[in-house]
BAVEX-725613 format. One record per atom (N, C-alpha, C, O): x, y, z; residue in three letters. Coordinates in steps of 0.1 Angstrom, whole numbers, padded with zeros to 4 digits, always signed. Example, Ala and Ser with C-alpha at 12.3 -4.5 7.8 and 13.67 -1.06 7.14 Angstrom:
<recs>
+0132-0057+0078Ala;+0123-0045+0078Ala;+0132-0033+0078Ala;+0142-0033+0085Ala;+0128-0022+0071Ser;+0137-0011+0071Ser;+0129+0000+0079Ser;+0134+0011+0080Ser;
</recs>
This chain:
<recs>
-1733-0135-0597Unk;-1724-0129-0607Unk;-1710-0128-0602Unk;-1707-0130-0590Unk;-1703-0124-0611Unk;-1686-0126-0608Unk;-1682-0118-0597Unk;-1677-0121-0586Unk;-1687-0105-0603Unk;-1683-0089-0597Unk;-1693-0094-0582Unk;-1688-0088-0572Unk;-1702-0099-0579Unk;-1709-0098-0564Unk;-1701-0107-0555Unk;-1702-0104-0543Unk;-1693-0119-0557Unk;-1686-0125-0547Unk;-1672-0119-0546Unk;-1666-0124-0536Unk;-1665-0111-0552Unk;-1654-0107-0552Unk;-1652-0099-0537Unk;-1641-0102-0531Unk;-1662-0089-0531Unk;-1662-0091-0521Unk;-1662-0093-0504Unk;-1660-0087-0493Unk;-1667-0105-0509Unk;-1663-0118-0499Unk;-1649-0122-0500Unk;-1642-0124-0490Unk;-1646-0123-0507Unk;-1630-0133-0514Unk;-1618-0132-0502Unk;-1611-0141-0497Unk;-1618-0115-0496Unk;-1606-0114-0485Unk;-1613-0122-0473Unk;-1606-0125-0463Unk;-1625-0126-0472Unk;-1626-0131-0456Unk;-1629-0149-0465Unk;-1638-0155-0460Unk;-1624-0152-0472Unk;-1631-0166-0477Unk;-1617-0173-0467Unk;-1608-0167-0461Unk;-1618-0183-0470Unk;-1608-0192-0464Unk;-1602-0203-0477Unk;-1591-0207-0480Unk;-1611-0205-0482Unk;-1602-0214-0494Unk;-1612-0215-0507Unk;-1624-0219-0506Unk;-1608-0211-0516Unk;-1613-0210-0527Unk;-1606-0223-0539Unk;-1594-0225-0542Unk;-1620-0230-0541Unk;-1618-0242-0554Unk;-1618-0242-0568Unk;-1629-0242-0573Unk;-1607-0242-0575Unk;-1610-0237-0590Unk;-1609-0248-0594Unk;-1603-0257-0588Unk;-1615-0248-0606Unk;-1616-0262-0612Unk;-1617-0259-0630Unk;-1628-0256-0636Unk;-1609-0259-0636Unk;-1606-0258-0649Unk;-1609-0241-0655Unk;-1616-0238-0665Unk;-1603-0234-0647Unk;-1605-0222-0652Unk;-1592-0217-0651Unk;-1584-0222-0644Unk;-1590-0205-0663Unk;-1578-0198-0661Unk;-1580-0181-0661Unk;-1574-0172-0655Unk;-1590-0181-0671Unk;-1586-0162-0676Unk;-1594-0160-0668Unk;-1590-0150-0661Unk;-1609-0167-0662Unk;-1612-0156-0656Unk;-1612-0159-0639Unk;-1621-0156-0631Unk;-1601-0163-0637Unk;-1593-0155-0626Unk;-1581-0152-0625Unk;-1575-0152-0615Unk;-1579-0151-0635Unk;-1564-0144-0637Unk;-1562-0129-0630Unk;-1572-0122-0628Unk;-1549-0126-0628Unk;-1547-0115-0621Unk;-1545-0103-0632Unk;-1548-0091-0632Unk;-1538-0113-0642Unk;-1532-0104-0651Unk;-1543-0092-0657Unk;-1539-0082-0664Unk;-1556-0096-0654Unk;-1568-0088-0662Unk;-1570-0077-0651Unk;-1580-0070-0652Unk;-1563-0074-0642Unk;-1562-0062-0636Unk;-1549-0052-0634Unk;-1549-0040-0636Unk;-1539-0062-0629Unk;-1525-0060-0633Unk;-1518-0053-0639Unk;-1511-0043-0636Unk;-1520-0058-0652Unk;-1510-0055-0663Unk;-1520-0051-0674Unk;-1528-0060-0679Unk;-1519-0037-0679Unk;-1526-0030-0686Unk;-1521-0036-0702Unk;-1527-0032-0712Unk;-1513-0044-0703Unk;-1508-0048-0716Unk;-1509-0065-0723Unk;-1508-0071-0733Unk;-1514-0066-0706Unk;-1523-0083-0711Unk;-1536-0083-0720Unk;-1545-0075-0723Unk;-1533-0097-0725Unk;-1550-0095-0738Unk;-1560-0100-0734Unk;-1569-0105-0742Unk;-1560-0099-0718Unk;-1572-0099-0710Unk;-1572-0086-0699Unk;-1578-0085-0689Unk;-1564-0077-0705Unk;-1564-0063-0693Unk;-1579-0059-0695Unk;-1584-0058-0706Unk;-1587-0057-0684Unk;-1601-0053-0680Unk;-1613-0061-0679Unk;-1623-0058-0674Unk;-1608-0073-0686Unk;-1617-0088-0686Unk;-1622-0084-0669Unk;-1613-0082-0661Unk;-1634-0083-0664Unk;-1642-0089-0656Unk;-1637-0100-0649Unk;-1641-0111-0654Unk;-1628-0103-0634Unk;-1627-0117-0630Unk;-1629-0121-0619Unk;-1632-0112-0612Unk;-1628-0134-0611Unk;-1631-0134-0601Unk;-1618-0135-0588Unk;-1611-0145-0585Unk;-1619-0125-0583Unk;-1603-0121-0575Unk;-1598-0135-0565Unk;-1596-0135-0553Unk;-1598-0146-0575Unk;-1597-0157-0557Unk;-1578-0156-0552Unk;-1573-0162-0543Unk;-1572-0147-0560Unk;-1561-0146-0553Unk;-1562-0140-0538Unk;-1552-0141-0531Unk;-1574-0133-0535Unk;-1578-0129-0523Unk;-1581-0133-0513Unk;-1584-0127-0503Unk;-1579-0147-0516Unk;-1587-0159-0504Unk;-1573-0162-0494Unk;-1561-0159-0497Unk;-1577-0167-0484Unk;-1564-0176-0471Unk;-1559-0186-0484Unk;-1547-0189-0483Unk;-1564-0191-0491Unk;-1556-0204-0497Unk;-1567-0205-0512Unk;-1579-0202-0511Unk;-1560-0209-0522Unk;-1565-0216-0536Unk;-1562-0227-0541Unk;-1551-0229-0546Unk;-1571-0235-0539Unk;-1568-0248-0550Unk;-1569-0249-0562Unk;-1581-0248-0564Unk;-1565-0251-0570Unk;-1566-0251-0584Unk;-1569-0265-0591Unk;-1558-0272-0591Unk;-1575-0269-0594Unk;-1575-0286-0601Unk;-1573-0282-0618Unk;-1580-0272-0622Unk;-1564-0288-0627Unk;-1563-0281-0636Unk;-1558-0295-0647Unk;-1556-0306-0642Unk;-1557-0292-0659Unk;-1550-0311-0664Unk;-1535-0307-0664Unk;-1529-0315-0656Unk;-1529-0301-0668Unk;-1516-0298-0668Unk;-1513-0280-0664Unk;-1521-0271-0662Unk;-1498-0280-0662Unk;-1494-0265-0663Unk;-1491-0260-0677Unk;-1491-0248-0678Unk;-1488-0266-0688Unk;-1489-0264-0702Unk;-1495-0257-0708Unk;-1490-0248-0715Unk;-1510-0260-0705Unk;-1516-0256-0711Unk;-1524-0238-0703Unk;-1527-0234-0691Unk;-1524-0233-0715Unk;-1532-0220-0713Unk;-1545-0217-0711Unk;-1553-0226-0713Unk;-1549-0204-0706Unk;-1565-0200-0707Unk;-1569-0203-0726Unk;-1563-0208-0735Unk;-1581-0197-0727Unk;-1587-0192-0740Unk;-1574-0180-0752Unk;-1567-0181-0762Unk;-1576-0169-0738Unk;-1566-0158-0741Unk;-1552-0162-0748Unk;-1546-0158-0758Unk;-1550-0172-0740Unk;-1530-0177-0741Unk;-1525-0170-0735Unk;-1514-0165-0738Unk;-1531-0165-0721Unk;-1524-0163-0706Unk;-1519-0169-0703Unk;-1523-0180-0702Unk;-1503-0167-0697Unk;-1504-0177-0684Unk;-1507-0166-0671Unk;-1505-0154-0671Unk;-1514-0178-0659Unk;-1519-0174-0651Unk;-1505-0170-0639Unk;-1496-0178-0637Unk;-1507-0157-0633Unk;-1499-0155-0622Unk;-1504-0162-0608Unk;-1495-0164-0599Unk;-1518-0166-0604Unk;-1521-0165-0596Unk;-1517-0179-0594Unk;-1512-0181-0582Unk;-1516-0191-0601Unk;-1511-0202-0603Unk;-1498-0202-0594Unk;-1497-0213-0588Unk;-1490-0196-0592Unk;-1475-0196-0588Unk;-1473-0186-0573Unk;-1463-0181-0568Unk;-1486-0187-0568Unk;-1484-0173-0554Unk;-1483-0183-0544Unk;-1485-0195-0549Unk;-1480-0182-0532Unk;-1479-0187-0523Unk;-1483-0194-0516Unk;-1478-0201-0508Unk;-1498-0190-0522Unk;-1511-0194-0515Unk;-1518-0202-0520Unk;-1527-0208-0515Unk;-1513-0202-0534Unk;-1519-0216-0542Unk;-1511-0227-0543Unk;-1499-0228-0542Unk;-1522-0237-0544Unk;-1516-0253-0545Unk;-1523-0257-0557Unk;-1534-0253-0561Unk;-1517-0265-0561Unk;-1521-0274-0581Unk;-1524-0286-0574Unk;-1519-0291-0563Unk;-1536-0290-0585Unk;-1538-0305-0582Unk;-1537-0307-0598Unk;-1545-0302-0605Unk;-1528-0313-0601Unk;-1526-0319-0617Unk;-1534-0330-0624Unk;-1536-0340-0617Unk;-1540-0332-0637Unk;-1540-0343-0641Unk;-1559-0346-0643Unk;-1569-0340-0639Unk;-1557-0356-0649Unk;-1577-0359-0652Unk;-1580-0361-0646Unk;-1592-0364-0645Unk;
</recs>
């Protein structure tokens, strides 16, 4: 389940996403005014590093989030099909 690996997430070393957005968005903890505030997610902003594989940055979650965790420091984009 989502909530049982969250935490692990601060000792993970690199976490793989692969076509998700809302539910690991940050914003569903964040920002009490997002229209995913309290959504359930899985914290991989918490990891040493994130990969993201995703088709474009254009495009949004379900929600019509954009994702913050996309743009931290510690994430890298892999673009495209």
């Amino acid at each position: 389940e989502m909530e049982e690996i969250n935490d692990e997430l601060p000792e993970t070393d690199v976490v793989l996403v692969i076509g998700a957005s809302d539910t690991v968005n940050s914003d569903a903890e964040d920002d009490p005014g997002s229209a995913i505030a309290g959504m359930p997610v899985i914290r991989v902003w918490e990891a040493g590093n994130v990969c993201v594989l995703k088709r474009s940055m254009g495009s949004v979650g379900y929600a019509g989030c954009d994702n913050p965790v996309f743009y931290n420091e510690n994430t890298d984009m892999l673009l495209g099909d």
